[in-house]
C-alpha positions as CSV (number, residue, x, y, z in Angstrom):
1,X,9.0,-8.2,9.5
2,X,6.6,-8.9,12.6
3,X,3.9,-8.4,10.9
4,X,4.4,-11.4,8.2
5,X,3.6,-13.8,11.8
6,X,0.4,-12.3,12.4
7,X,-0.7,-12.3,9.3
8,X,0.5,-16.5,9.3
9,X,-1.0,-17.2,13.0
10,X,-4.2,-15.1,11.6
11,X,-4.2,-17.5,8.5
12,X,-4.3,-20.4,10.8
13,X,-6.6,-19.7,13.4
14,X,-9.0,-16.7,12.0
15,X,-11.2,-16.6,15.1
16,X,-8.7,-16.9,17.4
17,X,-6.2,-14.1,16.5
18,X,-7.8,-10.3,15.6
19,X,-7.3,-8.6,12.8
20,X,-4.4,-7.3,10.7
21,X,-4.7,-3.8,10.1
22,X,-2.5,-1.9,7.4
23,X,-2.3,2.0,7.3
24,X,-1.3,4.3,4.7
25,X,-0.6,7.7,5.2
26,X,0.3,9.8,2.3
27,X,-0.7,12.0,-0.5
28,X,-2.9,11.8,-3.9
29,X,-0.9,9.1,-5.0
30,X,-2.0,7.3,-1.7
31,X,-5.4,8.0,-2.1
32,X,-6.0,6.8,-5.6
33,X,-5.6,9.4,-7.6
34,X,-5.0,8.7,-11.5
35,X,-5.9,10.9,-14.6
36,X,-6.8,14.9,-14.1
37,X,-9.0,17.1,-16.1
38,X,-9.7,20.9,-16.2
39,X,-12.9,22.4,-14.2
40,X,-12.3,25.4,-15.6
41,X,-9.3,27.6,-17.2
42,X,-7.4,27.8,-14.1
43,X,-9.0,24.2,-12.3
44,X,-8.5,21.0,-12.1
45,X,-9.9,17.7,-10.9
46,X,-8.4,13.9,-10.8
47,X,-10.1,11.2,-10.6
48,X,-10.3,9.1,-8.1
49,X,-10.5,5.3,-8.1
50,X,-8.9,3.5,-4.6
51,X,-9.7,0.1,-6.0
52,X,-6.6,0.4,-8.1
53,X,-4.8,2.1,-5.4
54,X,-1.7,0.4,-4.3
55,X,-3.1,-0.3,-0.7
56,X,-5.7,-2.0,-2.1
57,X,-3.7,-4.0,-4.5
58,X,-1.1,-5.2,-1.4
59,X,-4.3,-6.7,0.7
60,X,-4.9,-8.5,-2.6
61,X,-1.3,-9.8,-2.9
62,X,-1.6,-11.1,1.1
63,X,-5.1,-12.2,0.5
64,X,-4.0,-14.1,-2.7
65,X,-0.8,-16.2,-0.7
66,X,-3.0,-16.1,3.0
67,X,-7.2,-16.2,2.3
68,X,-8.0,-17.1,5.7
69,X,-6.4,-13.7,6.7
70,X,-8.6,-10.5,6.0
71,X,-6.3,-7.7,5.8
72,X,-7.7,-4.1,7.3
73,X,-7.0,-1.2,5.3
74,X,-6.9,2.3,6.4
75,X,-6.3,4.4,3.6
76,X,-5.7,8.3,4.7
77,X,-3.9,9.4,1.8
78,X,-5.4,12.8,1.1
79,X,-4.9,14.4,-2.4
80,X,-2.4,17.7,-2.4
81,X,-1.1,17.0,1.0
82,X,2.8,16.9,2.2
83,X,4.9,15.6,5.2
84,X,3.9,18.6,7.8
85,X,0.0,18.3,7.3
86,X,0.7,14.5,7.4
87,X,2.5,14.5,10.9
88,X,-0.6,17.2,12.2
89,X,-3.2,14.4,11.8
90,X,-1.4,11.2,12.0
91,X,-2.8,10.5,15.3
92,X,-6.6,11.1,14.2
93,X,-6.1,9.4,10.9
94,X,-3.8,6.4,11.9
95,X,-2.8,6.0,15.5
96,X,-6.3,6.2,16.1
97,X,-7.1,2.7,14.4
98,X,-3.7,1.1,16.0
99,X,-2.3,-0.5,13.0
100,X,0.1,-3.3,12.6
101,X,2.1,-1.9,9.8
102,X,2.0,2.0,8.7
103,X,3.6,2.7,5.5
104,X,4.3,6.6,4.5
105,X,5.0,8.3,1.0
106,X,5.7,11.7,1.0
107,X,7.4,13.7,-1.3
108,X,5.8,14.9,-4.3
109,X,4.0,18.1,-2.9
110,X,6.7,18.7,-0.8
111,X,9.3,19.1,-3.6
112,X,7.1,22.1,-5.0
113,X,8.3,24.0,-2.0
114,X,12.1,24.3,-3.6
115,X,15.6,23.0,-2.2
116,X,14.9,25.7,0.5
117,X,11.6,23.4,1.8
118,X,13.4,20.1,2.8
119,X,14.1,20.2,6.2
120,X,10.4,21.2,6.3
121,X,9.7,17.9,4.6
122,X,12.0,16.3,7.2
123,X,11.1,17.6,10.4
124,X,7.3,16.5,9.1
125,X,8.7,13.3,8.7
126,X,10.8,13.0,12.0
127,X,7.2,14.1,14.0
128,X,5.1,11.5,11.9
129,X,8.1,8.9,12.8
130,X,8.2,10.2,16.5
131,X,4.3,10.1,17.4
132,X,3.6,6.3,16.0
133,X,7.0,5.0,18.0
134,X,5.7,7.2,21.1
135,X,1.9,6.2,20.8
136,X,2.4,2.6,19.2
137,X,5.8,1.0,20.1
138,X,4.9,-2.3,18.8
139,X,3.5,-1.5,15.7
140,X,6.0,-1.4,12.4
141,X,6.8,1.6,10.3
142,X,8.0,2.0,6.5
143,X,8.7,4.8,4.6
144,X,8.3,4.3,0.8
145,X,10.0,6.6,-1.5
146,X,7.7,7.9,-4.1
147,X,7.7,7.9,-8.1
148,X,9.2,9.7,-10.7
149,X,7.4,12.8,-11.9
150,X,6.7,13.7,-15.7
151,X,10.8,14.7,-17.7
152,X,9.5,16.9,-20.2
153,X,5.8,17.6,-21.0
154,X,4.1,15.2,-22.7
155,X,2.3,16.1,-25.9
156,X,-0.7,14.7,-25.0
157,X,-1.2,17.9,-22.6
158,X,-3.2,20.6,-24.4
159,X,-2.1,23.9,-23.2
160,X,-3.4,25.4,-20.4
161,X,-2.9,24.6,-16.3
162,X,-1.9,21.1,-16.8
163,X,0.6,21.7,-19.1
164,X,2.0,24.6,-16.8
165,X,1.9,22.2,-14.0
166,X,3.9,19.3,-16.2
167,X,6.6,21.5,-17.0
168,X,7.3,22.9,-13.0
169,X,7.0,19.0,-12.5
170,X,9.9,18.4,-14.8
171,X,11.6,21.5,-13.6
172,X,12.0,19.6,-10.3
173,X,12.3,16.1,-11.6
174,X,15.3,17.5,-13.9
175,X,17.2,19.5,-11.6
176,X,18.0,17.1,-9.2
177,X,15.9,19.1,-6.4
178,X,13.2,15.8,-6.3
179,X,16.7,13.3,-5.5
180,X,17.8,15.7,-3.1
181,X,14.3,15.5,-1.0
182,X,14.1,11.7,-1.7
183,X,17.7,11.4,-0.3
184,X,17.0,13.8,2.8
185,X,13.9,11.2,3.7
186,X,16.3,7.8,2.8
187,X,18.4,9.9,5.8
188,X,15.7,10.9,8.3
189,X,14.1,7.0,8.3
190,X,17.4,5.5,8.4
191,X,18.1,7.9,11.4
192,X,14.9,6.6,12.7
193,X,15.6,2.9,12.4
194,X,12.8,3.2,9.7
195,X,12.6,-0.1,6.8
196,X,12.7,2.0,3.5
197,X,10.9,0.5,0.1
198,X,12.8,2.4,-2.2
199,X,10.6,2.1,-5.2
200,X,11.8,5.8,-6.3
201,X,14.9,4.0,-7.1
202,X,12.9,1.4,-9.8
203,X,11.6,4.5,-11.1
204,X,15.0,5.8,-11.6
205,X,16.2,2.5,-13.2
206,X,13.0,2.2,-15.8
207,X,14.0,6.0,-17.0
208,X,17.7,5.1,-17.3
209,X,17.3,2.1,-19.1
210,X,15.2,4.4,-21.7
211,X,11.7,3.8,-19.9
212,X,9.5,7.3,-21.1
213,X,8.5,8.2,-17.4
214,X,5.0,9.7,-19.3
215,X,4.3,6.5,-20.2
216,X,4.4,5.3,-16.9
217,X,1.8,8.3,-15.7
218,X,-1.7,8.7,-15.8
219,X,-2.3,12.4,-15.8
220,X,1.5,12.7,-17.3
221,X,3.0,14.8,-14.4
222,X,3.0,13.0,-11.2
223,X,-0.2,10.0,-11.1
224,X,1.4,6.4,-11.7
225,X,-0.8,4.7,-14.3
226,X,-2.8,1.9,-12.3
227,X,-0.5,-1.0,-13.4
228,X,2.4,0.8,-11.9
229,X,0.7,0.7,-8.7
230,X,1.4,-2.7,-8.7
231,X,5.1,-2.0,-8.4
232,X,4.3,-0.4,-5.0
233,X,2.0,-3.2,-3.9
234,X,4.4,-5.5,-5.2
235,X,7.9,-3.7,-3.4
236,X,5.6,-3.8,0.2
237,X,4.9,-7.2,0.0
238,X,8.4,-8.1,-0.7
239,X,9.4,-6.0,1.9
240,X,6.8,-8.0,4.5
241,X,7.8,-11.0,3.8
242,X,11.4,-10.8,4.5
């Protein structure tokens, strides 16, 4: 990718090449969002830490292989939020700062909308896809495919909200409905002439080779654990530099 150059001619000459900026548009995930607790009997809150994020986590890769090369994050990954909201405010959160590299994951919310709410999911994606090639032609794009979600409820969920939202997470994970959405975006980027990081499909691979997926989440429905945001910083960075 382009970006791999500046981020090489930025190494070399640090005051005469500007920044490299990075954003990340996407959903809870994005954000930073790890283990969730109750508020009250029908509440809930997560907890929020972006220094484990995977955005966070990629500058530190880059940084680690090229220190002479700050790396600019823009983070606007906003808890709860799906592919239409997304394209609605990609020019206010993203375009605005004219990144180098945007990278999108979408998917999880979305999914909750039922087989019936993909092309939703798509035509969000084809307007996010359409509005940084229209506004920022020289700037790359990837699409990441998301996690897994929770495959049966784990027991360390008492009853209650959480629980009820584990077991509609697993509904959607089991049926094949979350492949279906995660196949539709594989489509719409590739349509798009969009680079894919299909982490979704390591997911996939962990839980086939007999991987528990709960294991693998902090709040046991849909939150990777911290260390498994590594895999996402770690697939990006792999992705860069070829």
């Amino acid at each position: 990718m382009k970006i791999i150059s500046k981020i090489n001619e930025k190494n070399k000459n640090p005051i005469g090449n500007i920044p490299i900026t990075i954003a990340f548009l996407g959903d809870s995930v994005t954000q930073g969002c790890f283990e969730c607790y109750k508020t009250g009997e029908r509440s809930i809150e997560t907890v929020f830490d972006s220094m484990n994020s995977y955005s966070f986590k990629l500058r530190q890769i880059i940084e680690q292989f090229y220190p002479r090369a700050p790396i600019n994050i823009i983070n606007a990954g906003i808890s709860g939020d799906s592919a239409p909201s997304g394209a609605s405010r990609v020019k206010r959160d993203i375009i605005a700062y004219k990144p180098d590299l945007t990278v999108i994951c979408y998917g999880l919310n979305d999914s909750g909308r039922g087989i019936d709410g993909i092309s939703a999911y798509t035509d969000g994606l084809e307007s996010i896809f359409t509005q940084l090639k229209e506004d920022l032609p020289e700037s790359e794009i990837i699409f990441m495919t998301p996690n897994m979600m929770t495959t049966s409820r784990s027991y360390q969920l008492e009853t209650g909200i959480l629980s009820e939202i584990a077991e509609n997470c697993a509904l959607i994970q089991n049926s094949g409905n979350f492949d279906a959405y995660i196949d539709a975006a594989r489509k719409t980027s590739h349509e798009f002439n969009i680079s894919v990081c299909d982490c979704y499909s390591k997911w996939k691979k962990l839980h086939e080779s007999g991987v528990d997926i709960n294991n693998l989440l902090a709040n046991k429905i849909n939150h990777p654990t911290r260390e498994m945001h590594n895999l996402f910083a770690q697939s990006l960075f792999d992705m860069i530099i070829n």
